[in-house]
PAPAVEX-282959 format. One record per residue (C-alpha): residue in three letters; x, y negated, z negated. Coordinates in steps of 0.05 Angstrom, whole numbers, plus 5000, padded with zeros to 4 digits. Each point is the difference from the previous one (the first is absolute). Layout:
N
alaXYZ/...
//
This chain:
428
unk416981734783/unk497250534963/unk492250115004/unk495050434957/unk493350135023/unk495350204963/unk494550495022/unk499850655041/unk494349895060/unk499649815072/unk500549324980/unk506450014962/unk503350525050/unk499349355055/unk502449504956/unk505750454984/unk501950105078/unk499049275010/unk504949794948/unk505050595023/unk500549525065/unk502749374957/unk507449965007/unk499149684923/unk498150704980/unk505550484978/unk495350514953/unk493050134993/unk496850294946/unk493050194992/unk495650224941/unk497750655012/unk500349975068/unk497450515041/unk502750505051/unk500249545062/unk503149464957/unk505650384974/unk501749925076/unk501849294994/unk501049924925/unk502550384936/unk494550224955/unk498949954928/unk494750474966/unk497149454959/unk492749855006/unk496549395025/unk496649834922/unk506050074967/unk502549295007/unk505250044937/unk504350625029/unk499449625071/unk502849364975/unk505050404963/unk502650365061/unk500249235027/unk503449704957/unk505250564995/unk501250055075/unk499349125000/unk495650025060/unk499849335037/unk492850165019/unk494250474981/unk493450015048/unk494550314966/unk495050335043/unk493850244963/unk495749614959/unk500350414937/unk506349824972/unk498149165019/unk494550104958/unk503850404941/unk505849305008/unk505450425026/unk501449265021/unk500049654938/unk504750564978/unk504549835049/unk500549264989/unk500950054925/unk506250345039/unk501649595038/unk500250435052/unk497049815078/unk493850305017/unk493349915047/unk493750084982/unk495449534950/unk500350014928/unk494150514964/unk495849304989/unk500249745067/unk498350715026/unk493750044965/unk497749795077/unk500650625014/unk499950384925/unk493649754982/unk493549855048/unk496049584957/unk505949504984/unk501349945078/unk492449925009/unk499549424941/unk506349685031/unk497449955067/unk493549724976/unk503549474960/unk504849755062/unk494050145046/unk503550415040/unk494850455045/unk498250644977/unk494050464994/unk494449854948/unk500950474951/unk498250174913/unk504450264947/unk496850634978/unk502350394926/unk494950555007/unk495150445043/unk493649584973/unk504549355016/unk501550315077/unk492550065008/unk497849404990/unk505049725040/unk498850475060/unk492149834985/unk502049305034/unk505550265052/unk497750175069/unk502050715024/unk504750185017/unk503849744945/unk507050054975/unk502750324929/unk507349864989/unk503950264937/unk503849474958/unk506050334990/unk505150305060/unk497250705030/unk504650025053/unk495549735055/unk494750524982/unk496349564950/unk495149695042/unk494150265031/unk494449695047/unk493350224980/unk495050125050/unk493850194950/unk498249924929/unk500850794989/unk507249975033/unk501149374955/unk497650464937/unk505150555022/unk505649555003/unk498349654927/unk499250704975/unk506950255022/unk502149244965/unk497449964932/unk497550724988/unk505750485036/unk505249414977/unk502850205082/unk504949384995/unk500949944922/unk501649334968/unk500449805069/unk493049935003/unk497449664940/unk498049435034/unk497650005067/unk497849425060/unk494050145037/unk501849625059/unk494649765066/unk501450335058/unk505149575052/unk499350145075/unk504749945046/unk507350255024/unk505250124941/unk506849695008/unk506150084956/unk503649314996/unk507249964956/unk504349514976/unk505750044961/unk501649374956/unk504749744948/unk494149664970/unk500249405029/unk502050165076/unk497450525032/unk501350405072/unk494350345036/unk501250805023/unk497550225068/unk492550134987/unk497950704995/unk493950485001/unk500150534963/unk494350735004/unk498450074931/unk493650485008/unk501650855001/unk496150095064/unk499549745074/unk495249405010/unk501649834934/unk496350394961/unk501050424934/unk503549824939/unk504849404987/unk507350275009/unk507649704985/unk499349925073/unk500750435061/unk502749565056/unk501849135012/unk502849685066/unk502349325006/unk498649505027/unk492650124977/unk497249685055/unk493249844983/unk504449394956/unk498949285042/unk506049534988/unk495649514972/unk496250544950/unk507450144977/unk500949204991/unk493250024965/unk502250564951/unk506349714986/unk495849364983/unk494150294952/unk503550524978/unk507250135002/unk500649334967/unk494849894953/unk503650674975/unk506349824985/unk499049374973/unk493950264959/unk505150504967/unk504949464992/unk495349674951/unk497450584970/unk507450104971/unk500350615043/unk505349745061/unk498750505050/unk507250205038/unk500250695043/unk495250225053/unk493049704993/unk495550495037/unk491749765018/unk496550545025/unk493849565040/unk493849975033/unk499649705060/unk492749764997/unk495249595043/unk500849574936/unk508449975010/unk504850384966/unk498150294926/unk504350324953/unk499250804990/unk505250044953/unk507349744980/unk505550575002/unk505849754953/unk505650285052/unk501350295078/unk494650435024/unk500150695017/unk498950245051/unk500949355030/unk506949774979/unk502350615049/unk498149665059/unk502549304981/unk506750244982/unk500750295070/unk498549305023/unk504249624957/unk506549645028/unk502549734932/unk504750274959/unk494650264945/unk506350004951/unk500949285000/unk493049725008/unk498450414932/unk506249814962/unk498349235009/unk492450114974/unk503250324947/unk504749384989/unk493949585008/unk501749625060/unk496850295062/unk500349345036/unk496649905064/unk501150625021/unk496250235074/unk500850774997/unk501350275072/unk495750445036/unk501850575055/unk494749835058/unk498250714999/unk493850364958/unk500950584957/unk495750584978/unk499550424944/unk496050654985/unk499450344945/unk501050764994/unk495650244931/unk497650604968/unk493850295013/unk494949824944/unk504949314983/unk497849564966/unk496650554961/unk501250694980/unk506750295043/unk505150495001/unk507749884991/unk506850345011/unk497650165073/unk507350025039/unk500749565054/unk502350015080/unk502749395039/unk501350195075/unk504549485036/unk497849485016/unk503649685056/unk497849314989/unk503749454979/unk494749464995/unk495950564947/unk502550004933/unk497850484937/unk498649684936/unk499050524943/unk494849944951/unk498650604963/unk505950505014/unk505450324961/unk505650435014/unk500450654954/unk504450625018/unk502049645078/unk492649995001/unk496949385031/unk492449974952/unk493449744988/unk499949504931/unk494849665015/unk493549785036/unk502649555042/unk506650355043/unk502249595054/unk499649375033/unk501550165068/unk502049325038/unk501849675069/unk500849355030/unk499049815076/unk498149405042/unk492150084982/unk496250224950/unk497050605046/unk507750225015/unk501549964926/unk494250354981/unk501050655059/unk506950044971/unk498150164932/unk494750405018/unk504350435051/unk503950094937/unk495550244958/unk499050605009/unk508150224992/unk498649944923/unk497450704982/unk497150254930/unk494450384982/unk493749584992/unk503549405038/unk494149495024/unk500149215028/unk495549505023/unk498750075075/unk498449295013/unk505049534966/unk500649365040/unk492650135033/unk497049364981/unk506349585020/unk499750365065/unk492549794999/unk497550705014/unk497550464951/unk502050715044/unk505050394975/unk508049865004/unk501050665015/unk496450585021/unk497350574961/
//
């Protein structure tokens, strides 16, 4: 087989060394790419949004499967493209993805299969927002329509920092078209939980549970990041929540999209609540998670080629993916000031590590002039697997500090909840 993926984080550099390991897989491709991936894979400089030159260098090379990573290019019906084509890819079509593309459709859809979810109103304006905040408790959530690359929704603890947010909405335009339309949501308490599937449509086959660290800061605080660590298993997931997930959510889902003329095939991710209510719906992601689809793929026994050809081919069957009885850990190496304001072009130092079980996943790197350097805000996943959680976890955190840049900074407590301890996982 030859395989293209498309995308050039964390995320795409694991499902790149994942599907290296198939003995179905005699090329990979991957669309940019980044500097870790190039590793494993041949890189194209093509972009992520442009889904016409992609499906060109597809269709020229006849790849027997494409993988698409990031949710922009689902959303623009890279896809679709691809069909008309004729040509094997993953991922939903640009309708079905409007889970993901568009927060008020996955709100009205839920509400209309009553699947659980947060109370929330569909606001078009400031004056809109505060009236509906005028009948929210605080704190109170403000999500963004439109995709802002896990930055786009912010917990408000006050009116005044619920005014600061609206302002940097509708009056600094912060998140453009993005943010025409925004959900101000109730406030769900409880653990979060990543739960995936992926699905032909019809049949579907549960990933290991994950939990991704999506706040800047330890004890979760600051702003909303991309994400900046995940283990799996999550732990804090009972069997029987999972069955109960699988029953009010997972399902309702797919066959809610099914007759919506939008037949959902790819990964299905719900981002949930685990409340004292049961399990709510955060949010639908429209393909693997990130940084959580680093861990899983270190878990994974299947041959990833295979399982993702047949969704393609729409007959996933009853498939039972296989699980390694081991946990893994990720943590995520950033830039000081992500998800805000920070510096590039930094060059970057990786001192052996002479670990087997830790693997590096590159997020934002590239290689200019033998230089190893900073792209982007989030740099490395740095990963590990062990018997436990805890040995997983001291792994990657042993290995952390062997990635050197200037203005390198991670969460300290990844895992701590799991562990059910809030102290540090490693010292100052």
């Amino acid at each position: 087989m030859r395989v293209l993926v498309v995308g050039q984080g964390a995320r795409e550099h694991a499902i790149a060394w994942k599907l290296r390991q198939s003995p179905l897989v005699k090329e990979i491709y991957a669309a940019p790419g980044n500097a870790g991936i190039a590793a494993v894979a041949d890189c194209v400089n093509i972009g992520v949004a442009d889904i016409i030159e992609i499906a060109d260098f597809a269709e020229k090379l006849k790849m027997d499967l494409t993988v698409v990573g990031p949710e922009l290019p689902l959303t623009l019906g890279i896809v679709d493209e691809f069909q008309k084509r004729d040509l094997p890819i993953f991922g939903p079509t640009r309708l079905a993805a409007e889970l993901e593309g568009s927060k008020v459709f996955s709100k009205e859809f839920m509400r209309k299969y009553k699947i659980p979810t947060a109370e929330s109103t569909i606001c078009n304006s400031t004056d809109e927002a505060k009236t509906a905040l005028k009948k929210t408790k605080y704190p109170a959530v403000i999500k963004v329509e439109g995709l802002a690359g896990g930055k786009g929704v912010v917990v408000a603890k006050s009116a005044k920092e619920a005014d600061q947010y609206l302002h940097l909405i509708f009056e600094e335009k912060r998140f453009g078209n993005a943010a025409n339309r925004i959900l101000i949501e109730e406030f769900l308490e409880g653990e979060e939980v990543s739960f995936m599937v992926i699905t032909d449509g019809t049949k579907f086959a549960p990933l290991a549970p994950a939990k991704d660290y999506k706040k800047a800061n330890d004890g979760e605080t600051g702003p909303n990041t991309g994400g900046m660590g995940a283990h799996s298993p999550a732990v804090i997931l009972r069997p029987e929540t999972a069955g109960e997930v699988i029953k009010t959510i997972v399902i309702p889902t797919i066959q809610g999209m099914a007759e919506e003329g939008r037949t959902y095939s790819g990964c299905l991710y719900v981002g949930l609540m685990l409340t004292a209510k049961g399990p709510k719906v955060l949010e639908y992601n429209c393909r693997f998670g990130d940084p959580e689809t680093q861990v899983q793929m270190l878990r994974l026994q299947d041959d990833l080629a295979e399982v993702l050809l047949n969704v393609t081919r729409g007959h996933i069957g009853d498939i039972k993916l296989n699980w390694r009885k081991e946990a893994a850990a990720c943590v995520g190496v950033v830039v000081n000031g992500y998800p805000e304001e920070f510096q590039k072009g930094q060059e970057i130092a990786i001192d052996p590590i002479n670990d087997p079980a830790v693997e590096l996943f590159h997020a934002g790197t590239a290689k200019r002039g033998g230089k190893l350097l900073v792209n982007g805000g989030r740099v490395m996943s740095v990963c590990a697997h062990a018997a436990t959680l805890a040995e997983a976890l001291a792994k990657a955190y042993q290995a952390v500090p062997k990635i050197r840049f200037e203005g390198a900074r991670y969460r300290r407590d990844v895992g701590y909840r799991a562990l059910g301890q809030r102290k540090q996982a490693v010292g100052e």
